[in-house]
C-alpha positions in Angstrom: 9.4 17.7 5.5 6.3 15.7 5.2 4.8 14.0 7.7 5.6 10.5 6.1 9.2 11.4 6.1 9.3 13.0 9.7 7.4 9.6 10.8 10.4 7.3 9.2 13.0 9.7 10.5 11.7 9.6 14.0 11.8 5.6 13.9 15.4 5.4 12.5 16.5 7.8 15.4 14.9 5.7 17.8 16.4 2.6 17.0 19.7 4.6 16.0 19.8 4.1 12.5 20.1 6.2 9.7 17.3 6.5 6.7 20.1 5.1 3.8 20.4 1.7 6.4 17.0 1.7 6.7 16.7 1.5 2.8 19.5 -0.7 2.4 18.1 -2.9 5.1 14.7 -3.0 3.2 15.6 -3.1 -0.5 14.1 0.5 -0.7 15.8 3.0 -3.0 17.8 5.7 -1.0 16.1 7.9 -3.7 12.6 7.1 -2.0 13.5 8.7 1.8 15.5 11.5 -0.2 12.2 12.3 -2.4 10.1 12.5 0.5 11.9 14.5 2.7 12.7 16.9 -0.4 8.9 16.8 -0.5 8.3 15.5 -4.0 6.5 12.2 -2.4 3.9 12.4 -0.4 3.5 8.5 0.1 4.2 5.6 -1.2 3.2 2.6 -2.4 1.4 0.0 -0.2 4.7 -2.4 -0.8 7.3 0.0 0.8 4.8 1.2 3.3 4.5 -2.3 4.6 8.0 -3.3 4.0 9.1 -0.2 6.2 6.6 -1.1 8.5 7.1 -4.1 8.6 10.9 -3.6 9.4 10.1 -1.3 12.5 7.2 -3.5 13.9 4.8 -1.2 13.6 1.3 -0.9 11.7 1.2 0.7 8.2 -1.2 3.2 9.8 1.1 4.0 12.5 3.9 4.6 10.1 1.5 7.1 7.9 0.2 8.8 10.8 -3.1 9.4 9.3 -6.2 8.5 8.3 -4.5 8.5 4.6 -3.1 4.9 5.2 -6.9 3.6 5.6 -6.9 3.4 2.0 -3.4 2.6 1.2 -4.8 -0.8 3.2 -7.2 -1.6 1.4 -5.6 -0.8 -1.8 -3.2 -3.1 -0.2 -5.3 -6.3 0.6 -6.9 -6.1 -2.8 -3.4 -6.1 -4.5 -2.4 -9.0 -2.3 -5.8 -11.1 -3.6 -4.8 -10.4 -7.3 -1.3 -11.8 -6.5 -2.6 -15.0 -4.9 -6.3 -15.2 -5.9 -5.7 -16.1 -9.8 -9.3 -16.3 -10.0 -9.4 -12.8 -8.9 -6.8 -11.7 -11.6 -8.8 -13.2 -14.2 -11.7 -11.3 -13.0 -10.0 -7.8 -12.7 -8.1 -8.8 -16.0 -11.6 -9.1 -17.7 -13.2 -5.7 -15.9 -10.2 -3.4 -17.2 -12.0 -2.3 -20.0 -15.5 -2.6 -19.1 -17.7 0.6 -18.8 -19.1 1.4 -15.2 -22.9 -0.3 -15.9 -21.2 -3.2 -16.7 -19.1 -3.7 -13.9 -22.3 -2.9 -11.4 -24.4 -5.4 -13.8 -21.1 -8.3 -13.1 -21.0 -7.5 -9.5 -25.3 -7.9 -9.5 -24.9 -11.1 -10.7 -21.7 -12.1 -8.5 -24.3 -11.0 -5.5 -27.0 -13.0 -6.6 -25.2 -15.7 -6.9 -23.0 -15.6 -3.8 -26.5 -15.1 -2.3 -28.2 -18.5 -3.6 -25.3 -20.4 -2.2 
């Protein structure tokens, strides 16, 4: 069992539910818990993290249990400013493509001009 797993199975047991309510209850697939605890997920995305979370009133972080959901946070807040930023989109949209030097040359110029403001 992983520890993700053993984390959601310990807050289903302390509020007396089972995993499949839990995924029913969140619009998770029951195939999600099942592939964790078989051990073929280690985590998931930032979505159902939060959503799971989210249902148990507790942090994302707490739910991980490690430092590993530092990251999924981030990776979280940054998909969460392409949904609502479109500004944002359009910028990611144009970077996709573009070569390392350039996106360090676009994020000078973002600087610099953040900077004059």
């Amino acid at each position: 069992m992983g520890d993700l797993y053993s984390n959601i199975k310990r807050q289903c047991e302390q509020r007396g539910i089972t995993p499949a309510r839990l995924c029913a209850e969140t619009g998770i697939p029951k195939s999600t818990t099942t592939e964790l605890k078989m051990g073929r997920l280690k985590t998931l995305s930032y979505d159902k993290m939060k959503r799971i979370a989210d249902y148990f009133g507790i942090s994302v972080e707490e739910l991980a249990g490690d430092g590993a959901a530092a990251e999924d946070t981030e990776l979280g807040e940054i998909l969460e400013l392409l949904r609502n930023r479109p500004e944002m989109r359009t910028l990611f949209s144009v970077t996709k493509s573009a070569t390392r030097e350039d996106v360090e040359k676009a994020v000078a110029i973002i600087e610099a001009l953040r900077d004059r403001g």
